[in-house]
C-alpha positions as CSV (number, residue, x, y, z in Angstrom):
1,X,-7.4,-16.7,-5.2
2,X,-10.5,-17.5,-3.8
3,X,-12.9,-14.7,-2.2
4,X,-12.7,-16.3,1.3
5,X,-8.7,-16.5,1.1
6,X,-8.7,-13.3,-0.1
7,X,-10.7,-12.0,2.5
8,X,-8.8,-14.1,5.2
9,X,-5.4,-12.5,3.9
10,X,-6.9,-8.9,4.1
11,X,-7.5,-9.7,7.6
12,X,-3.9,-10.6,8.2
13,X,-2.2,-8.3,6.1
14,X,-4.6,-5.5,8.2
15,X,-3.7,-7.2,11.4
16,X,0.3,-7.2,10.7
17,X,-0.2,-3.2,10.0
18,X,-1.7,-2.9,13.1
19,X,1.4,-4.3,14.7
20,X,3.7,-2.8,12.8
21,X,1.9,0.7,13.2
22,X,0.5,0.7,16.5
23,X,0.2,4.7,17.1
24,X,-2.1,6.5,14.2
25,X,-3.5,9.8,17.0
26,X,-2.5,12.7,14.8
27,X,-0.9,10.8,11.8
28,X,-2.2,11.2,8.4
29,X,-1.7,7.1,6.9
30,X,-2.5,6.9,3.0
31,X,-4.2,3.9,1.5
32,X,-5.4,2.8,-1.5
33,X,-8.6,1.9,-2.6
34,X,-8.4,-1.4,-3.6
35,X,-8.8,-3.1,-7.3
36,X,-8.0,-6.3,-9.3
37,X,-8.0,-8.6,-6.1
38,X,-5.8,-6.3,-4.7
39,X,-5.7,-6.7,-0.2
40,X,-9.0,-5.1,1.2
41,X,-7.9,-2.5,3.8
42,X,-10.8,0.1,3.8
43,X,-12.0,-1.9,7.7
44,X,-8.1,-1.3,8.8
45,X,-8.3,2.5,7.0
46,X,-11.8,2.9,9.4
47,X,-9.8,1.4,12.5
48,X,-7.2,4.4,12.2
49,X,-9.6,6.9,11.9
50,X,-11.2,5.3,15.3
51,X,-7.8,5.4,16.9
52,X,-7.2,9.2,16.5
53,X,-5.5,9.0,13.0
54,X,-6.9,10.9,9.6
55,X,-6.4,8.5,5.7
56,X,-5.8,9.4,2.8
57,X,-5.9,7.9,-0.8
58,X,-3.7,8.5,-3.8
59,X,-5.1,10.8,-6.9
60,X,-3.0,10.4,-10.4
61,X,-4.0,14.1,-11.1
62,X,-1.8,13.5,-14.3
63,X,-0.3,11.1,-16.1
64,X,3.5,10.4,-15.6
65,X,3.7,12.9,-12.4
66,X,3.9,12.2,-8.5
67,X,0.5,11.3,-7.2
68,X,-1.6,13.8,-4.8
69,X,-3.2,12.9,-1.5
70,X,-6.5,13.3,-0.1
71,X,-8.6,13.0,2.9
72,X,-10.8,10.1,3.0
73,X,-13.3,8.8,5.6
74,X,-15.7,6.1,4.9
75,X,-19.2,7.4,3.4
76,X,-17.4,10.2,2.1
77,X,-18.3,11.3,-1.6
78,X,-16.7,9.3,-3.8
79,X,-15.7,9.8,-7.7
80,X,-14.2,8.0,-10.6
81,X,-10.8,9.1,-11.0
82,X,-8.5,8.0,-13.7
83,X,-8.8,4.0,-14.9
84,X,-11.9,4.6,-13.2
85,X,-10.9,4.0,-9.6
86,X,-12.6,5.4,-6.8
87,X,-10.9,8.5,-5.1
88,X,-12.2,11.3,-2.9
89,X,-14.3,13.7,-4.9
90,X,-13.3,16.6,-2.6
91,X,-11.6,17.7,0.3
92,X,-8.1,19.1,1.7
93,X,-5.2,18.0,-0.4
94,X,-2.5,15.8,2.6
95,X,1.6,14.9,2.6
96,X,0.8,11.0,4.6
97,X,3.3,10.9,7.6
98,X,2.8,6.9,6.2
99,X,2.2,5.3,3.2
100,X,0.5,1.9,2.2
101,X,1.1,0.9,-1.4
102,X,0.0,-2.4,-2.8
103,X,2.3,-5.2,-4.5
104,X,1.8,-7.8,-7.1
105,X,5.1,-8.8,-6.4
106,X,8.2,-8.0,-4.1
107,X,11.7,-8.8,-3.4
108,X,13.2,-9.6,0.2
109,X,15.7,-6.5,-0.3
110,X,11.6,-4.8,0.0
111,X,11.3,-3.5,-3.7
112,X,7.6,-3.8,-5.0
113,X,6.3,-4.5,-8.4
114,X,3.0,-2.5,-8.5
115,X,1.2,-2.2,-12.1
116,X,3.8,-0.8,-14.2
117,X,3.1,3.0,-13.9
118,X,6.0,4.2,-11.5
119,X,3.7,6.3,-9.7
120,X,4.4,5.7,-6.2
121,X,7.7,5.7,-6.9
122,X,7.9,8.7,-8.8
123,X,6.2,10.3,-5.7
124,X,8.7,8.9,-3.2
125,X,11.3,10.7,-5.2
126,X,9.3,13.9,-5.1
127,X,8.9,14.6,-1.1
128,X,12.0,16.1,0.6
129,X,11.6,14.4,3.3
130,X,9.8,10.8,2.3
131,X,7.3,9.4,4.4
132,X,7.4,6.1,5.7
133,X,6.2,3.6,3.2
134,X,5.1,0.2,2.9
135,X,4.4,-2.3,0.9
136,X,1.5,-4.4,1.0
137,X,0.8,-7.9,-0.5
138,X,-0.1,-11.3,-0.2
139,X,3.0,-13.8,1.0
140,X,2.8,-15.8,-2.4
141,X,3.6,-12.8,-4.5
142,X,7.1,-13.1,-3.0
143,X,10.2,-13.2,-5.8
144,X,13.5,-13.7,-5.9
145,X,14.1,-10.4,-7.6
146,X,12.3,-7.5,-9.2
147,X,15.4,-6.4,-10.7
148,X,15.3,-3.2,-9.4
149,X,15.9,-0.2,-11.9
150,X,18.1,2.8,-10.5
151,X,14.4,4.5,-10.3
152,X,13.0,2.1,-8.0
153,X,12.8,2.9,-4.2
154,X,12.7,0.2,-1.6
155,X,10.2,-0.1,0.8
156,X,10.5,0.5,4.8
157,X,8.8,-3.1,5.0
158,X,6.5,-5.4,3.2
159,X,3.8,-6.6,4.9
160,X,1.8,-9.9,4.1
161,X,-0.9,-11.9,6.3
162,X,2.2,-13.8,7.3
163,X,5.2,-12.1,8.0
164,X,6.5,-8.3,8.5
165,X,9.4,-7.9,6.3
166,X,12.1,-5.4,6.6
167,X,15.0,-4.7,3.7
168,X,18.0,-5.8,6.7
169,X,16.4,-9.3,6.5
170,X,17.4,-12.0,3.9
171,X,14.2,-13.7,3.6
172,X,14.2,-17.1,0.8
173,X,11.1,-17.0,-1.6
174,X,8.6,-19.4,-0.3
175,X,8.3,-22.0,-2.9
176,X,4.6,-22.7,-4.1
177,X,2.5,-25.4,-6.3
178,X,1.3,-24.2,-9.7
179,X,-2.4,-24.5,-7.8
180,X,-1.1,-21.1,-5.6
């Protein structure tokens, strides 16, 4: 995907979250810091903060276990964390009242293909009471299954630069050309 598409997309997928998550004053929302062409939301992540709201990005603290949460404002001191992605390198440990995670593929019964580790949904299982949770992608990663596993955990929503997505809707993958 090309940088200005995927920068274009970002923009949309941010602007679909705002709709679909109006009211951030006093909510902690979890992001993720983005990697591998993955949707750009750090200017969305800033907009919360502005509107009241605190973020938060995931920390695998160890391998094969529920991630950890932790504050996150931009300019804060940043570290390489595991794979070498950027988390917080300090600050108070959060439970998100609402989770983004990123796709590289989803279903239209709102189960998410991240990159293979099960960590967000290893986490889901872990709250007792789960957050909300979203997934976040571009449209054209859409499938017609992910054939979910009996450890998989569907999403509240998807949410792409086009469309909001909810697990009640019986959404048809969008066909697209090998050039997508």
């Amino acid at each position: 995907m090309p940088v200005a598409e995927r920068l274009d997309s970002s923009a949309g997928i941010a602007a679909n979250l705002q709709l679909y998550l109006p009211e951030v004053a006093g909510r902690i929302v979890s992001a993720y810091w983005p990697l591998r062409g993955e949707p750009d939301l750090r200017p969305w992540m800033a907009s919360v903060i502005a509107r009241g709201g605190r973020c938060a990005l995931p920390l695998v603290v160890q391998k094969a276990s529920p991630l950890v949460f932790r504050l996150w404002e931009p300019g804060c001191r940043m570290e390489r964390g595991i794979w070498n992605i950027p988390v917080p390198a300090d600050g108070a440990v959060v439970s998100p009242d609402f989770l983004v995670a990123p796709v590289v593929g989803y279903d239209s019964a709102c189960f998410r293909l991240g990159y293979g580790g099960g960590y967000f949904d290893r986490t889901l299982v872990a709250y007792s009471q789960r957050p909300a949770v979203v997934g976040v992608g571009y449209a054209r990663a859409v499938l017609t299954t992910i054939y979910p596993q009996n450890y998989d955990v569907p999403m509240n929503a998807i949410i792409t630069e086009r469309a909001v997505l909810s697990p009640q809707q019986s959404v048809p993958p969008t066909p697209h050309s090998a050039a997508d």
